[in-house]
C-alpha atoms as one frame of an Amber mdcrd trajectory, in Angstrom:
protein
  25.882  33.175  10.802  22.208  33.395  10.334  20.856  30.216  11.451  21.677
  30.640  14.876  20.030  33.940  15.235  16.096  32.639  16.361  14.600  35.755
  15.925  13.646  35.080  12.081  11.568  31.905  12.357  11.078  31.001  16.136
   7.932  33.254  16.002   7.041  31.434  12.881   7.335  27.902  14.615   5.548
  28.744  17.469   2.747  30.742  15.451   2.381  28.133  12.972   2.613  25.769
  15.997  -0.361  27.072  18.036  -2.293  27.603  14.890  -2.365  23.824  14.223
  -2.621  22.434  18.020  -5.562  25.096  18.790  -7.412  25.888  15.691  -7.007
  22.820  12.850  -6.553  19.757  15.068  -9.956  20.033  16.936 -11.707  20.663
  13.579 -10.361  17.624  12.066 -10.980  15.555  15.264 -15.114  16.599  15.068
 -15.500  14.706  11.521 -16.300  11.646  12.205 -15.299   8.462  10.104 -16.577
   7.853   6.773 -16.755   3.740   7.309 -16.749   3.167  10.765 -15.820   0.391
  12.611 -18.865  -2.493  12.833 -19.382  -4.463  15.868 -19.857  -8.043  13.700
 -18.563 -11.251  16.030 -15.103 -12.595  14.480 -15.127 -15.875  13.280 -12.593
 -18.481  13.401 -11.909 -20.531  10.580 -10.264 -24.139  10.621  -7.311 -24.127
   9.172  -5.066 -27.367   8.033  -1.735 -28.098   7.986  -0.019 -28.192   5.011
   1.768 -31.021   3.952   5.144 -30.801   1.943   5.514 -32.966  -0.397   9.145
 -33.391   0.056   8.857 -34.206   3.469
């Protein structure tokens, strides 16, 4: 039975593994964000109650 024999594609995992936790991850984390995040104060806004008019 093949697929329990790990010698085929365990190295393949693991390379292709490592590749993307040591090599592609930390370039992608150094971009920074296209639209980032602005530090503008929230405001609330008064909101009624609606009324049903079956009620």
């Amino acid at each position: 039975m093949p697929q329990l024999n790990p010698n085929p594609w365990l190295f393949i995992m693991l390379t292709s593994w490592l590749t993307l936790s040591l090599i592609i991850q930390p370039k992608l984390l150094s971009f920074t964000t296209t639209n980032p995040p602005s530090h503008k104060p929230t405001m609330t806004t008064k909101t009624t109650p609606w009324t049903w008019p079956w009620i």
